[in-house]
mmCIF entry with sequence, helices, sheets and N, C-alpha, C, O atoms, coordinates in Angstrom:
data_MODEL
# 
_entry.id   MODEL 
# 
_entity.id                         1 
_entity.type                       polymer 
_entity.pdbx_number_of_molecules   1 
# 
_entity_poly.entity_id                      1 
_entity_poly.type                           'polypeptide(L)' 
_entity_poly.nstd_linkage                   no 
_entity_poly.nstd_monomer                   no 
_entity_poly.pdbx_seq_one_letter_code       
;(UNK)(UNK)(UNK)(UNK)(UNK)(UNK)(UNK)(UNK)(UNK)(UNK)(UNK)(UNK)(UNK)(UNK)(UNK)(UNK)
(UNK)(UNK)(UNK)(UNK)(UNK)(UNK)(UNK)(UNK)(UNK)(UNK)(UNK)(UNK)(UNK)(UNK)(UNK)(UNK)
(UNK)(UNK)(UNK)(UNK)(UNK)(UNK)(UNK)(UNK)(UNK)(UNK)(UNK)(UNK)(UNK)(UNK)(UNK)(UNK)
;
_entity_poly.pdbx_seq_one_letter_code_can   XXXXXXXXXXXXXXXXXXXXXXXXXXXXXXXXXXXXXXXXXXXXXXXX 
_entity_poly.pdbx_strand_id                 A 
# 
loop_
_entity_poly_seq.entity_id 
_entity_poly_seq.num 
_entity_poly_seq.mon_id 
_entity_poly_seq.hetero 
1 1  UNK n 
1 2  UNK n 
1 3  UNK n 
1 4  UNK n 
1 5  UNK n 
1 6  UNK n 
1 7  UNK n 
1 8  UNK n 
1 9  UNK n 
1 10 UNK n 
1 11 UNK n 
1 12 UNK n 
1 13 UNK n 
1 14 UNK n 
1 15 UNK n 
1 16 UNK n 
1 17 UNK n 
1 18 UNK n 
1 19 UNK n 
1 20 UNK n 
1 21 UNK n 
1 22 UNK n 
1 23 UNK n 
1 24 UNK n 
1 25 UNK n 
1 26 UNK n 
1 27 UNK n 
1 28 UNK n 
1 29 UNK n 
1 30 UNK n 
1 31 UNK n 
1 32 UNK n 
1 33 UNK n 
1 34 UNK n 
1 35 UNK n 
1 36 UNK n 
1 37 UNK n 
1 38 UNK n 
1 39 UNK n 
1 40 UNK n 
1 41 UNK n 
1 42 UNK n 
1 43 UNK n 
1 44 UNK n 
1 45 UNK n 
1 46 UNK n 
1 47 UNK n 
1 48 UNK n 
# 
_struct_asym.id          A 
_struct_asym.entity_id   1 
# 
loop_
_struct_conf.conf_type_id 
_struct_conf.id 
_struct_conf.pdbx_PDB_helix_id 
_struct_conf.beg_label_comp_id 
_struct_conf.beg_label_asym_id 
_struct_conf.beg_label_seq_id 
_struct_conf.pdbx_beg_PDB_ins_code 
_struct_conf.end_label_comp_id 
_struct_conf.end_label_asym_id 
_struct_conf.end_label_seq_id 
_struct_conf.pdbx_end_PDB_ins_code 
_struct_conf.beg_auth_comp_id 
_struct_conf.beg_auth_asym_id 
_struct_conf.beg_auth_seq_id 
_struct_conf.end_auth_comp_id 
_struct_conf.end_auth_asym_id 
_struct_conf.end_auth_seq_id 
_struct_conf.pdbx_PDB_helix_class 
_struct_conf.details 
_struct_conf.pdbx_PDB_helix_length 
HELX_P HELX_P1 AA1 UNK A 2  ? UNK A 7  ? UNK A 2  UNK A 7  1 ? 6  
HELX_P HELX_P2 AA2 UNK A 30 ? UNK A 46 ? UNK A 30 UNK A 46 1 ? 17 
# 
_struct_conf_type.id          HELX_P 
_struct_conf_type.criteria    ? 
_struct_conf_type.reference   ? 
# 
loop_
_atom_site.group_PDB 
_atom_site.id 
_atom_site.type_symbol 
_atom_site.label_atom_id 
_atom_site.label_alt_id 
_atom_site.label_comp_id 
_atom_site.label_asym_id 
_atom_site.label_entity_id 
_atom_site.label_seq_id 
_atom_site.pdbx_PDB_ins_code 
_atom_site.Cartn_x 
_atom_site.Cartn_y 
_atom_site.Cartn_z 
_atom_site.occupancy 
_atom_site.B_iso_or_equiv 
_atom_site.pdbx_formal_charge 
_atom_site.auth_seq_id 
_atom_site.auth_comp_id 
_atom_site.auth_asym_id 
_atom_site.auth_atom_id 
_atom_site.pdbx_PDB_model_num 
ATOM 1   N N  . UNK A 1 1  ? 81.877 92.659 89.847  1.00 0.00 ? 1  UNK A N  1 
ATOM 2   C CA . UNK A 1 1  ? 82.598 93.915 89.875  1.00 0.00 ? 1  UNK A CA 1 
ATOM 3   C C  . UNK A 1 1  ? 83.575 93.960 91.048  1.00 0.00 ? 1  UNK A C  1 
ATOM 4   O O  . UNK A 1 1  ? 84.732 94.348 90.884  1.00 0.00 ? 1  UNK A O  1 
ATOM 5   N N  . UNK A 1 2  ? 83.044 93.508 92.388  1.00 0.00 ? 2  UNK A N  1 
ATOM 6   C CA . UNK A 1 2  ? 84.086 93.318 93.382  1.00 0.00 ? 2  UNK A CA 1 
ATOM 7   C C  . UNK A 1 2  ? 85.046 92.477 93.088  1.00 0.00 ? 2  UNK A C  1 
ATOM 8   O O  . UNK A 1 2  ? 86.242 92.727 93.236  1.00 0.00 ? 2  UNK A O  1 
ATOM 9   N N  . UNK A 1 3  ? 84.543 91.344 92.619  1.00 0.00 ? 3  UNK A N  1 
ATOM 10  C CA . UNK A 1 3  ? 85.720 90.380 92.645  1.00 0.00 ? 3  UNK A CA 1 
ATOM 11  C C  . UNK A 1 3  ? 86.679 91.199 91.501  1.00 0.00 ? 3  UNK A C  1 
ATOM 12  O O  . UNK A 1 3  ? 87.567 91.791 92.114  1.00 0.00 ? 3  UNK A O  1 
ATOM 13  N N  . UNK A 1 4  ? 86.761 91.379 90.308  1.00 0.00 ? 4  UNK A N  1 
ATOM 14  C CA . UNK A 1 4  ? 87.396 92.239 89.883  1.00 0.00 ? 4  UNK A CA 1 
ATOM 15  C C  . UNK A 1 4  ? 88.233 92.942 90.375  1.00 0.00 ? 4  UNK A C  1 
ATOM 16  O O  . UNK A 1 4  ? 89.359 92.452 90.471  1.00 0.00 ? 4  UNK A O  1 
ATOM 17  N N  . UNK A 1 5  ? 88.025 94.250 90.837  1.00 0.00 ? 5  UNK A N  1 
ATOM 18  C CA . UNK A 1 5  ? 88.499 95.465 91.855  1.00 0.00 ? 5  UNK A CA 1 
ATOM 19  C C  . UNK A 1 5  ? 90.028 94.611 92.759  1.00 0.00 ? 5  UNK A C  1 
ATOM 20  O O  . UNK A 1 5  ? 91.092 95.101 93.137  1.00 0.00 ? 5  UNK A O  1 
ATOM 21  N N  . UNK A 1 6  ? 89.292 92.672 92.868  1.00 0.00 ? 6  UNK A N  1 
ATOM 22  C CA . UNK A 1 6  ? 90.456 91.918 93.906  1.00 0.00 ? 6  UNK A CA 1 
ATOM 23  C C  . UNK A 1 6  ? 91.494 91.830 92.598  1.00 0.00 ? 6  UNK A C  1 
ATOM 24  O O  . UNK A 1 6  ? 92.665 91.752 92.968  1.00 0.00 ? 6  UNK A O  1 
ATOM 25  N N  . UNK A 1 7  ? 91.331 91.826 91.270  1.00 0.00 ? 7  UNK A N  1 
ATOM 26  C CA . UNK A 1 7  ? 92.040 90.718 90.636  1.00 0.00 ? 7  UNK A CA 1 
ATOM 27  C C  . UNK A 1 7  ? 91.542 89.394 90.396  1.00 0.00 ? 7  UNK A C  1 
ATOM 28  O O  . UNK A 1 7  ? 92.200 88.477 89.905  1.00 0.00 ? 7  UNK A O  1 
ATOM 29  N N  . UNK A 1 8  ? 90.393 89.345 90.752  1.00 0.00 ? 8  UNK A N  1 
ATOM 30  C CA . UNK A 1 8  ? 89.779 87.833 90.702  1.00 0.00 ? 8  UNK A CA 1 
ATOM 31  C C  . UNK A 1 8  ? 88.609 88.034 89.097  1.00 0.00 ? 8  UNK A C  1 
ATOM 32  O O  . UNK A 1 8  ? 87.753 88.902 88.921  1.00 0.00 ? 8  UNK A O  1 
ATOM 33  N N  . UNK A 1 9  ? 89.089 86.659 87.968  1.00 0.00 ? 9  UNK A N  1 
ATOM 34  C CA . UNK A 1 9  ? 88.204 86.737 87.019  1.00 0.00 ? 9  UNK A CA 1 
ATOM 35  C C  . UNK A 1 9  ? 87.581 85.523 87.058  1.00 0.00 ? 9  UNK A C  1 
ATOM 36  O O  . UNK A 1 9  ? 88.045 84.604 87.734  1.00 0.00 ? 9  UNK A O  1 
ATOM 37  N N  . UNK A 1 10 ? 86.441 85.396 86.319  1.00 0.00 ? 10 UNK A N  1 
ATOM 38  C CA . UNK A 1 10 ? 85.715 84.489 85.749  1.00 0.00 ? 10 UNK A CA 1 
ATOM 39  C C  . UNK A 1 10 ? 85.182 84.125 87.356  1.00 0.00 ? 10 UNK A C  1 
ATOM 40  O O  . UNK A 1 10 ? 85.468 83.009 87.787  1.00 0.00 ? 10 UNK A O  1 
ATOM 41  N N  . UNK A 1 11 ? 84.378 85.110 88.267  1.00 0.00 ? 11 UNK A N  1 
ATOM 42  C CA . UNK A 1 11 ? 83.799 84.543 89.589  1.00 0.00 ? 11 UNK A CA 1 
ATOM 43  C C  . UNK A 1 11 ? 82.707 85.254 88.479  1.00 0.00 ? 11 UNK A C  1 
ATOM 44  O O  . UNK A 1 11 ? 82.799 86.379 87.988  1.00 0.00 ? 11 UNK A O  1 
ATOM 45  N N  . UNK A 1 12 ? 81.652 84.236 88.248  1.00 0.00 ? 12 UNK A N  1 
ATOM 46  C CA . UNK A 1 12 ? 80.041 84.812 87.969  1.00 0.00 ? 12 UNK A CA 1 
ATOM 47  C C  . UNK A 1 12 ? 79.105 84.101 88.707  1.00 0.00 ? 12 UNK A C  1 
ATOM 48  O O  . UNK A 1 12 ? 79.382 82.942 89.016  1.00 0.00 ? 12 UNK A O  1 
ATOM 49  N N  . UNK A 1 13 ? 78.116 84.556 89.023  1.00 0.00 ? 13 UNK A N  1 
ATOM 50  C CA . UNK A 1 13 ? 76.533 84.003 89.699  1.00 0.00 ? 13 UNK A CA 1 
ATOM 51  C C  . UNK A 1 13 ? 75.974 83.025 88.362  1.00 0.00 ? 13 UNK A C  1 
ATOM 52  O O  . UNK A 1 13 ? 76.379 82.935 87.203  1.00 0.00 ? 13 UNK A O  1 
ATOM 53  N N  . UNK A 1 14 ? 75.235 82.580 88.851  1.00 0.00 ? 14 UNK A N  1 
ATOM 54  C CA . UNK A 1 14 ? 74.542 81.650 87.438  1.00 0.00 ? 14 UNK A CA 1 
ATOM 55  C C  . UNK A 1 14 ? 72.975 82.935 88.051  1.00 0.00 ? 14 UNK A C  1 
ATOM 56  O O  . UNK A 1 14 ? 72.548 83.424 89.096  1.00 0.00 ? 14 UNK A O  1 
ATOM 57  N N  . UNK A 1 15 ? 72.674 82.935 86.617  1.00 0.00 ? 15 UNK A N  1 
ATOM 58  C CA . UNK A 1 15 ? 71.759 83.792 85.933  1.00 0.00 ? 15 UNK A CA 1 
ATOM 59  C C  . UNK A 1 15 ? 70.522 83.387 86.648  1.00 0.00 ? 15 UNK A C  1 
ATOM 60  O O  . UNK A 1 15 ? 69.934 84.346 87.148  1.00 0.00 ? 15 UNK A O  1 
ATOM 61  N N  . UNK A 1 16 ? 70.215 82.746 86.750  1.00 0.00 ? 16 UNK A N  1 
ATOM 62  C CA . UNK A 1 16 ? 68.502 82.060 87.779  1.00 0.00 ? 16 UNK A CA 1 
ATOM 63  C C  . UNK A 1 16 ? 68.895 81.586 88.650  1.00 0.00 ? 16 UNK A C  1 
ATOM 64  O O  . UNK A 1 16 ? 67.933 81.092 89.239  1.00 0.00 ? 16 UNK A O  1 
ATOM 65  N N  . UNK A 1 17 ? 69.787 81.393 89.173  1.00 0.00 ? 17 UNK A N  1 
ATOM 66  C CA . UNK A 1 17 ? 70.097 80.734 90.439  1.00 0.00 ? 17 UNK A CA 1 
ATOM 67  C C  . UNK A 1 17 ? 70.981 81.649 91.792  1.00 0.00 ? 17 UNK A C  1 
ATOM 68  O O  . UNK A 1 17 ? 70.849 81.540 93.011  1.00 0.00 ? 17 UNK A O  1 
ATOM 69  N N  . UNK A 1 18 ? 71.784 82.443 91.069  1.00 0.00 ? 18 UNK A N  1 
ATOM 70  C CA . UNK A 1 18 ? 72.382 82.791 92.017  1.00 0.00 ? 18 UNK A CA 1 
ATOM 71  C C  . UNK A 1 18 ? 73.837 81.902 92.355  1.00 0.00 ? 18 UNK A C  1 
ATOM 72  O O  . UNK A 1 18 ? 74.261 80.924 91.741  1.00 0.00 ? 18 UNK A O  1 
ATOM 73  N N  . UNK A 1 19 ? 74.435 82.593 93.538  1.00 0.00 ? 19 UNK A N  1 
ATOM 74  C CA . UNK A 1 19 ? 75.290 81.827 93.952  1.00 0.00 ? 19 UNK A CA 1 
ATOM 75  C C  . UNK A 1 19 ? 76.802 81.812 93.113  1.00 0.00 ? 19 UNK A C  1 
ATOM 76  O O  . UNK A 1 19 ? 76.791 82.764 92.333  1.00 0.00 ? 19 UNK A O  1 
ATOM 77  N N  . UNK A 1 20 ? 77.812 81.214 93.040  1.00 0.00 ? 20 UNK A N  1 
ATOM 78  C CA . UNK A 1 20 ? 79.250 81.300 92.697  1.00 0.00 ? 20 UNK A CA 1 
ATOM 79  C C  . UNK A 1 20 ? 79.529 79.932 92.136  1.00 0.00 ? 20 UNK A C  1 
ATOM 80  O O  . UNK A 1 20 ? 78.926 78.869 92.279  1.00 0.00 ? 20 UNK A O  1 
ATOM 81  N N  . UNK A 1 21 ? 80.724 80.287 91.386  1.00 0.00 ? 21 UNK A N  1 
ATOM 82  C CA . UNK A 1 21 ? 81.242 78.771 91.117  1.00 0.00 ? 21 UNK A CA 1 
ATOM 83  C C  . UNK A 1 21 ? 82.748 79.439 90.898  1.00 0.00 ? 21 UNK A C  1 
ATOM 84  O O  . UNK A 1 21 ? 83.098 80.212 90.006  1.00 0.00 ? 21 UNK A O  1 
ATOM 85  N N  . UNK A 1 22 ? 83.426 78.965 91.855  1.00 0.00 ? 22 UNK A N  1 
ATOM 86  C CA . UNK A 1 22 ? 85.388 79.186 91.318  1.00 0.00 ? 22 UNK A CA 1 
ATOM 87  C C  . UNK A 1 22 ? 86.031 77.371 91.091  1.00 0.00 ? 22 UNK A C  1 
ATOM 88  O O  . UNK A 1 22 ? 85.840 76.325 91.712  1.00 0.00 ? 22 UNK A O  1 
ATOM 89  N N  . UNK A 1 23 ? 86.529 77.607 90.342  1.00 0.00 ? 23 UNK A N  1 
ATOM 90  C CA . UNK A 1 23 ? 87.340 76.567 89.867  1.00 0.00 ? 23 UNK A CA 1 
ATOM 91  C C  . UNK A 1 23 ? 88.392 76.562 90.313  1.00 0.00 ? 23 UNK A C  1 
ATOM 92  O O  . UNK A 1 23 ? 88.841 77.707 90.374  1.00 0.00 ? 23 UNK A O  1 
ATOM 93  N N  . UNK A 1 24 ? 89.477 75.343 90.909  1.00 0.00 ? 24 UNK A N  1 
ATOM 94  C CA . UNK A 1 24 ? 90.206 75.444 92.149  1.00 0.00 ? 24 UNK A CA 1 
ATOM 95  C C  . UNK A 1 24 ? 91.043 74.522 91.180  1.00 0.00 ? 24 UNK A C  1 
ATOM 96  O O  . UNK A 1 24 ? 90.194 73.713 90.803  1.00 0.00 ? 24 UNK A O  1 
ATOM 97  N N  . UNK A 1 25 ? 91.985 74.259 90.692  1.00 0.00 ? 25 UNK A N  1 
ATOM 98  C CA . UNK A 1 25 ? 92.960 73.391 90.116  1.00 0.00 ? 25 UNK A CA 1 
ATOM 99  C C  . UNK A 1 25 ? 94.293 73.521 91.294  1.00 0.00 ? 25 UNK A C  1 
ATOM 100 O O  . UNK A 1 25 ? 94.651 74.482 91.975  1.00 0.00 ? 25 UNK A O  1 
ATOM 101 N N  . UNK A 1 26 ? 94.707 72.431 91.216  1.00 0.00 ? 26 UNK A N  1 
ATOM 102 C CA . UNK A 1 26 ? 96.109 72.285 91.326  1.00 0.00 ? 26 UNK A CA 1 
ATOM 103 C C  . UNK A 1 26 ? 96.870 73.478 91.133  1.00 0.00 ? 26 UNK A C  1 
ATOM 104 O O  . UNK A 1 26 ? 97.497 73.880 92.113  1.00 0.00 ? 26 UNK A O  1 
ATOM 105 N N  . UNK A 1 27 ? 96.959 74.283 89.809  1.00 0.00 ? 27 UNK A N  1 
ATOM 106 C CA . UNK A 1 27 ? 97.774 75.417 89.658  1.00 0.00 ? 27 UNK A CA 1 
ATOM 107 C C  . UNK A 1 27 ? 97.815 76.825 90.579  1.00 0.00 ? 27 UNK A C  1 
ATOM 108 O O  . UNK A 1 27 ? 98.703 77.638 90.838  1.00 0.00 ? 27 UNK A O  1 
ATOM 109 N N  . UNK A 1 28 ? 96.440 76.696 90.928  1.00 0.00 ? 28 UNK A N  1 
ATOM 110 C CA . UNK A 1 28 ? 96.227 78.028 92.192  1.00 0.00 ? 28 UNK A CA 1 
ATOM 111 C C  . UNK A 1 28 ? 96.627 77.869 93.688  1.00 0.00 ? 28 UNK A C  1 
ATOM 112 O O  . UNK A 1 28 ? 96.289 76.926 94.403  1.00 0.00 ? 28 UNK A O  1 
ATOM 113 N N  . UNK A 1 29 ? 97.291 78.786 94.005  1.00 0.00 ? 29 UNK A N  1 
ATOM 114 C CA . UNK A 1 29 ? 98.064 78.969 95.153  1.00 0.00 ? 29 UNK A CA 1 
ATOM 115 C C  . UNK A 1 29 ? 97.398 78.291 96.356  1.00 0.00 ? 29 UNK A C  1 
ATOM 116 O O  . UNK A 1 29 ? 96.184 78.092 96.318  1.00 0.00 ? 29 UNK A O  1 
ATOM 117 N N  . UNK A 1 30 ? 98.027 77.974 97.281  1.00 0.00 ? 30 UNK A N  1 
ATOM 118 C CA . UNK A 1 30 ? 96.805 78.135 98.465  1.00 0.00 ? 30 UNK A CA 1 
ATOM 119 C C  . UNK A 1 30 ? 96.611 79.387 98.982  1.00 0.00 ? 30 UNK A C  1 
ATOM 120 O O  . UNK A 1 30 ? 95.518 79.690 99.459  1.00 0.00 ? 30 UNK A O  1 
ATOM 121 N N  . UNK A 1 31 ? 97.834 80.409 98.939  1.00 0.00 ? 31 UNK A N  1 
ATOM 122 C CA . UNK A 1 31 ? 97.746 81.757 99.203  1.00 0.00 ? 31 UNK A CA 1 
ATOM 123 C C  . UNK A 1 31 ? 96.487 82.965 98.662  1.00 0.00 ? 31 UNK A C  1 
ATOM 124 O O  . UNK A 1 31 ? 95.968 83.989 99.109  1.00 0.00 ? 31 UNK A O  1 
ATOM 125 N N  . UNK A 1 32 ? 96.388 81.966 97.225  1.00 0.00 ? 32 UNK A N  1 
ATOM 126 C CA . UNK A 1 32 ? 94.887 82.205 96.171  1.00 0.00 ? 32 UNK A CA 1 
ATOM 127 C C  . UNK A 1 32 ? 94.049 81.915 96.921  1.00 0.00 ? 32 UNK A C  1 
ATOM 128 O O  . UNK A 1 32 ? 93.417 82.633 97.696  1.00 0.00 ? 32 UNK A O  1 
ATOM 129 N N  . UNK A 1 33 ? 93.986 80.722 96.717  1.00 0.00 ? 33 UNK A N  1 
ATOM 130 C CA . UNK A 1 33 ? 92.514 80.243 97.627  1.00 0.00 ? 33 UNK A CA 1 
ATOM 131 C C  . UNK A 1 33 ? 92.359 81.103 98.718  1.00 0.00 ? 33 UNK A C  1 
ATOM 132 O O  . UNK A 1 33 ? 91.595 82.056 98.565  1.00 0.00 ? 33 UNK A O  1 
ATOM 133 N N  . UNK A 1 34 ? 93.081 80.922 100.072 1.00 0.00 ? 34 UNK A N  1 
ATOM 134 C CA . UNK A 1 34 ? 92.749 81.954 101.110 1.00 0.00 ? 34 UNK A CA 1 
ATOM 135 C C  . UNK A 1 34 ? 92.299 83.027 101.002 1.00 0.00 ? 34 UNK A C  1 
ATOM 136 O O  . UNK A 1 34 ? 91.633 83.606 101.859 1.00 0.00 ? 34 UNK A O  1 
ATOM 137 N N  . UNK A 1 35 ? 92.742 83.627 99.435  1.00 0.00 ? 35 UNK A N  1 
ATOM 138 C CA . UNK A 1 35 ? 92.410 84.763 99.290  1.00 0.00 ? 35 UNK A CA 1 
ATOM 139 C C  . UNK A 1 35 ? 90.835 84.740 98.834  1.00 0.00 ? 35 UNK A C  1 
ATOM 140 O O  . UNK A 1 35 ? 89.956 85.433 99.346  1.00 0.00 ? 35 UNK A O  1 
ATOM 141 N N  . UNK A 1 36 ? 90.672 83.864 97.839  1.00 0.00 ? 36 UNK A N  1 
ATOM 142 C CA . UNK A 1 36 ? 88.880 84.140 97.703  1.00 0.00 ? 36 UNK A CA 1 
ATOM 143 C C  . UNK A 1 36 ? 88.075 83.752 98.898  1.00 0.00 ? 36 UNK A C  1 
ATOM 144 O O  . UNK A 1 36 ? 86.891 84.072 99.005  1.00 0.00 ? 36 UNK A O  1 
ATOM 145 N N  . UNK A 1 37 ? 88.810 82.970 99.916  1.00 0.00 ? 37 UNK A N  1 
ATOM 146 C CA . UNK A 1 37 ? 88.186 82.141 101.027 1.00 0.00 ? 37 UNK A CA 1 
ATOM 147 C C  . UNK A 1 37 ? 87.492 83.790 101.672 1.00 0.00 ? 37 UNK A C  1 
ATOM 148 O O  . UNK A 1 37 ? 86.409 83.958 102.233 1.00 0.00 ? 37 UNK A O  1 
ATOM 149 N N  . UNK A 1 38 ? 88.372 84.650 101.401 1.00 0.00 ? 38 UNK A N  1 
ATOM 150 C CA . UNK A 1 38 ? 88.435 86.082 102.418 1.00 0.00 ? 38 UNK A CA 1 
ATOM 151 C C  . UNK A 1 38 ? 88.064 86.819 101.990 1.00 0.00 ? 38 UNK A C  1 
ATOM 152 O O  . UNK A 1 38 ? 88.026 87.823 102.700 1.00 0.00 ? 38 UNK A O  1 
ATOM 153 N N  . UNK A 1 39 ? 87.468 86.979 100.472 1.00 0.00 ? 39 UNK A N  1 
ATOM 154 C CA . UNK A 1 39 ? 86.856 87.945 99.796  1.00 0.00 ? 39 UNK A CA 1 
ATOM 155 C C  . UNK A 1 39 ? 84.916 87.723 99.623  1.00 0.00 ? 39 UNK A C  1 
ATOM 156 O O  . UNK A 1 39 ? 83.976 88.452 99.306  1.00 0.00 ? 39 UNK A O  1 
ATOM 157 N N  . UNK A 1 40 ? 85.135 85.981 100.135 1.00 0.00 ? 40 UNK A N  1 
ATOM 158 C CA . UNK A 1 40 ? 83.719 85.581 99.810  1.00 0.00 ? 40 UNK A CA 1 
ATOM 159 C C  . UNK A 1 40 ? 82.849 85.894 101.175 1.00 0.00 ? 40 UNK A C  1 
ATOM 160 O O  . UNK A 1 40 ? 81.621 85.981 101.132 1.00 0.00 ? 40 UNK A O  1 
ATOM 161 N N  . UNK A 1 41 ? 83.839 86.104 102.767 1.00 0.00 ? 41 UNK A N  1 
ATOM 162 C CA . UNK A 1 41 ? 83.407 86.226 103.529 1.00 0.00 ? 41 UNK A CA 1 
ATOM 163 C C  . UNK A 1 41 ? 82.934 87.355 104.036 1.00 0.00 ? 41 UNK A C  1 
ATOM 164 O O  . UNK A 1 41 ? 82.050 87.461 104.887 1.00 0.00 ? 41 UNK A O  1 
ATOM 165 N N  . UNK A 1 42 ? 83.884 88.705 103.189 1.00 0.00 ? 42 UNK A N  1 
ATOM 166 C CA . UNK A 1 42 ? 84.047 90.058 103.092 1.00 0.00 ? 42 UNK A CA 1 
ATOM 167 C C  . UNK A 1 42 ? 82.567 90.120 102.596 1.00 0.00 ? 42 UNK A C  1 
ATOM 168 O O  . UNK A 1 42 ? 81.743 90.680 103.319 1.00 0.00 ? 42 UNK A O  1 
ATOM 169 N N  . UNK A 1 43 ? 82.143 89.523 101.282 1.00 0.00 ? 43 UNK A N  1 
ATOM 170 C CA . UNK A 1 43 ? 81.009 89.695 100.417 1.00 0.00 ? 43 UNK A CA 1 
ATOM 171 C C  . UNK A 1 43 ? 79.926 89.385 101.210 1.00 0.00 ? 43 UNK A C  1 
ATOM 172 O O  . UNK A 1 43 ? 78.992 90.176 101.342 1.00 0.00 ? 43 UNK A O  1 
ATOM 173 N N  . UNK A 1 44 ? 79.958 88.445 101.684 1.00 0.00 ? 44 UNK A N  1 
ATOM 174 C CA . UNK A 1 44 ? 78.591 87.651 102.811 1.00 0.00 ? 44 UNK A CA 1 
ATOM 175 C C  . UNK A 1 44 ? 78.436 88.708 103.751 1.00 0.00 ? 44 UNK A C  1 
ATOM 176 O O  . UNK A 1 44 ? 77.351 89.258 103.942 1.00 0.00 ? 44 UNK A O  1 
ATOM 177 N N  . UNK A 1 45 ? 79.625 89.048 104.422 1.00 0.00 ? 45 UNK A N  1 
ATOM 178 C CA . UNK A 1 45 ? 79.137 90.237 105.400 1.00 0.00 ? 45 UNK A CA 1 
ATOM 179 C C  . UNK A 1 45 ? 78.773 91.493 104.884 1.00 0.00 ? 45 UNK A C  1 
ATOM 180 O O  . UNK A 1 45 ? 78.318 92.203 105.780 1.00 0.00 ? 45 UNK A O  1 
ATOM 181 N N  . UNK A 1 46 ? 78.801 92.095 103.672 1.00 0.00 ? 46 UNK A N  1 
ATOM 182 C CA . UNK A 1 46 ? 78.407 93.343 103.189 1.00 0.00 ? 46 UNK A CA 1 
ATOM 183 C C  . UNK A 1 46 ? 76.884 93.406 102.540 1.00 0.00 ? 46 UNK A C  1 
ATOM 184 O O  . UNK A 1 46 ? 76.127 94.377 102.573 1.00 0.00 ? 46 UNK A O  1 
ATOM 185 N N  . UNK A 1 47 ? 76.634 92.099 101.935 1.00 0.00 ? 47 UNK A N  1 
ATOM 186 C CA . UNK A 1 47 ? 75.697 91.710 101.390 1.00 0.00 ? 47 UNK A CA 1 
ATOM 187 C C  . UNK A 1 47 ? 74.387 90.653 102.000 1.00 0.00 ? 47 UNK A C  1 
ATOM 188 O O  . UNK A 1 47 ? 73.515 90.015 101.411 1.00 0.00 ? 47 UNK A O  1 
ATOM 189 N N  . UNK A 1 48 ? 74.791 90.854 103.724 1.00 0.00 ? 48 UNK A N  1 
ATOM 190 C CA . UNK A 1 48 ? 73.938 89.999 104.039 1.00 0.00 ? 48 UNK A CA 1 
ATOM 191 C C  . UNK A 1 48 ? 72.879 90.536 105.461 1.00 0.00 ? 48 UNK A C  1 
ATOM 192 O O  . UNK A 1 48 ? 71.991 89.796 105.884 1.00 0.00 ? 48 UNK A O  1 
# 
């Protein structure tokens, strides 16, 4: 739902495990990346 709210899709937890998986191709920005780099750290600190 947060990641959402960023514009960010297809970030899901695996169902028994927990945890993230983003897929990083060639086509995504590095400006992208930085950006989930900064949303995952946002998340760790709210959620931890």
């Amino acid at each position: 739902e947060e990641a959402l709210k960023e514009g960010m899709l297809g970030l899901k937890g695996h169902r028994h495990l927990g945890g993230i998986r983003a897929s990083i191709y060639n086509a995504v920005s590095q400006s992208d990346v930085e950006k989930l780099g900064e949303f995952m750290r946002e998340f760790a600190r709210k959620h931890s």
